[in-house]
C-alpha positions as CSV (number, residue, x, y, z in Angstrom):
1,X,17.4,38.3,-56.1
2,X,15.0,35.7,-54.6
3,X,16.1,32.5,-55.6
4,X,14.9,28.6,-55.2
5,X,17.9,27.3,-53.1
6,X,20.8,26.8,-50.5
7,X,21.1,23.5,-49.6
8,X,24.4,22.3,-47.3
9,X,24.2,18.4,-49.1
10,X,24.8,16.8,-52.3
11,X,22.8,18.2,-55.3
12,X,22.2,18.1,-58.8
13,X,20.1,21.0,-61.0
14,X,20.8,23.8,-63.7
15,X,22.0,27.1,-63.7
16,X,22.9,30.3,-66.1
17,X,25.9,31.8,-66.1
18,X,25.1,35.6,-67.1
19,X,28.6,36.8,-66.8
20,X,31.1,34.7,-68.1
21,X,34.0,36.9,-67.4
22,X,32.4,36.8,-63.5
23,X,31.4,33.1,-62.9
24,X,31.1,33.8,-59.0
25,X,28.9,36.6,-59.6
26,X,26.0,33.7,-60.6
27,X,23.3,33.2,-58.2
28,X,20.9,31.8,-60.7
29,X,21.3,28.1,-59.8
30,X,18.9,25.5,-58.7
31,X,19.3,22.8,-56.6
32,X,17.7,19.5,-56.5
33,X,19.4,17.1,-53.2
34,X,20.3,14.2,-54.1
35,X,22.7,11.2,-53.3
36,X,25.9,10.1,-54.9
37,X,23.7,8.4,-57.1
38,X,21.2,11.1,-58.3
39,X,18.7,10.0,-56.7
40,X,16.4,12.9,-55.2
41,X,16.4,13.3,-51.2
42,X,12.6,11.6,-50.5
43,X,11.2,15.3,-48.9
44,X,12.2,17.3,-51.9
45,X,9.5,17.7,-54.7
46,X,10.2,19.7,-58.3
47,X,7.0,21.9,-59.1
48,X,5.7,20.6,-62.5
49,X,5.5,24.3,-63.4
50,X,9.5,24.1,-63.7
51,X,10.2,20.4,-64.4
52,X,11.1,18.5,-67.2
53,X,8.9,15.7,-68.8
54,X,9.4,13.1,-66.1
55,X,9.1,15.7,-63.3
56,X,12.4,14.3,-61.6
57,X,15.0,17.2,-62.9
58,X,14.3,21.2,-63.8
59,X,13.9,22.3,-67.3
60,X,15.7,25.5,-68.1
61,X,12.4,26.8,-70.2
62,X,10.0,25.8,-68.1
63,X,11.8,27.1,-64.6
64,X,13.2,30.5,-66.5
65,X,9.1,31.0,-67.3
66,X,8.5,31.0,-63.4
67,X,11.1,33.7,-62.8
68,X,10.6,37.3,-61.9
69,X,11.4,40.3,-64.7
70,X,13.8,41.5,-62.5
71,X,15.9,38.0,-62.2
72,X,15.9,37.2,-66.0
73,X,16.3,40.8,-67.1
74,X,13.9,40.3,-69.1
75,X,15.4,37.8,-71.4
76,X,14.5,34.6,-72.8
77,X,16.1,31.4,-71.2
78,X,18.2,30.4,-73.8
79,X,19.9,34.0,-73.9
80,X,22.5,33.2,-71.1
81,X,25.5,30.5,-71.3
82,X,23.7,28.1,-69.0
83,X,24.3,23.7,-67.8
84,X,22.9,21.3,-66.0
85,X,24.8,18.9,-63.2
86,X,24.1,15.4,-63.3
87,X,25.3,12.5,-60.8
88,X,25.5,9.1,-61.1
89,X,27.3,6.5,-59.5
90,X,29.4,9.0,-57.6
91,X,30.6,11.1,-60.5
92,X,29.2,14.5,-61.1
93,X,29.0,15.3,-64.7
94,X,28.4,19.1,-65.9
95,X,27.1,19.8,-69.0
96,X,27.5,23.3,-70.6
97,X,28.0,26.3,-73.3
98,X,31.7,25.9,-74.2
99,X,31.7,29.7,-73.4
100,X,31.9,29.1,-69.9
101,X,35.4,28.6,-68.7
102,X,35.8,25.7,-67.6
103,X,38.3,25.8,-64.8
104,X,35.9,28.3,-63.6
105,X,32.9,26.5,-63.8
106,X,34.2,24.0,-62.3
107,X,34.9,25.4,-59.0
108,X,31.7,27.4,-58.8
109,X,29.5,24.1,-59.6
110,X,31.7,22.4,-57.0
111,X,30.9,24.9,-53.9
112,X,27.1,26.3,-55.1
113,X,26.1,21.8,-55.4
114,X,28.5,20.4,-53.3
115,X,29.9,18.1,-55.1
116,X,32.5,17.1,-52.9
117,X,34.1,13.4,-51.4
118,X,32.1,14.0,-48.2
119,X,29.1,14.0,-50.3
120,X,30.1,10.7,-52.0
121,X,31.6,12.5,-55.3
122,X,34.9,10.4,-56.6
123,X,35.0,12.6,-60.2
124,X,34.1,16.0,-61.2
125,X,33.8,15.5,-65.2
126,X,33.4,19.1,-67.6
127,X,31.1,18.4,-70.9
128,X,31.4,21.3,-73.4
129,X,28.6,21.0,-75.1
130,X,28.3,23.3,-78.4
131,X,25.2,21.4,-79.9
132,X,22.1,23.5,-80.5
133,X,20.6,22.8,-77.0
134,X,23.1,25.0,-75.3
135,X,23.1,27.8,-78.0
136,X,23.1,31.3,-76.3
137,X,23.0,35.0,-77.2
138,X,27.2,34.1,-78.2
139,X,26.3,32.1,-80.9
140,X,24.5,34.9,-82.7
């Protein structure tokens, strides 16, 4: 699976979570570097093909669109559990399908973005979000 990633620092970005039963399994993540303020590293430019309005963060429609068949099996974006990471002020916030196990999730997110006190993060915080924006093929 060719995917748009694998940086050693601090970052923010989305992912999907296509087997919730095998969170480590999950390789579709993307990574945006940042500080412990969410700020993006200077070099590191989002294609407006997979950004959201402002440009400055992914969008999980607009990236999934870029994807190859193979990668998205074919499915539409909001099929998978999926979440976003967001940092400010040194605490990482994830947001995502309350399908996703938390405890889980939480370690994954922590190794695949880094999001650790060398990287200037004081507080991992889980949001469960079951609002329509996070609907997936579970909700059915």
């Amino acid at each position: 699976m060719e995917i748009l990633r694998e940086y050693s620092d601090l970052c923010r970005g989305i992912f999907w979570i296509p087997d919730i039963d095998n969170i480590e399994s999950s390789n579709l993540y993307f990574q945006i570097p940042c500080d412990s303020d969410g700020n993006i590293s200077s070099d590191f430019k989002i294609s407006v093909d997979m950004s959201s309005k402002n440009t400055d963060n992914y969008n999980h429609k607009n990236l999934w669109a870029t994807l190859p068949k193979r990668d998205t099996e074919g499915k539409p974006f909001d099929y998978y559990p999926r979440g976003r990471i967001e940092i400010n002020r040194g605490i990482a916030t994830i947001y995502h399908s309350p399908y996703i196990p938390q405890d889980e999730l939480k370690a994954w997110a922590i190794d695949k973005f880094n999001l650790t006190t060398h990287n200037g993060i004081k507080k991992v915080k889980m949001v469960a979000d079951g609002s329509s924006h996070y609907c997936c093929y579970l909700d059915d």
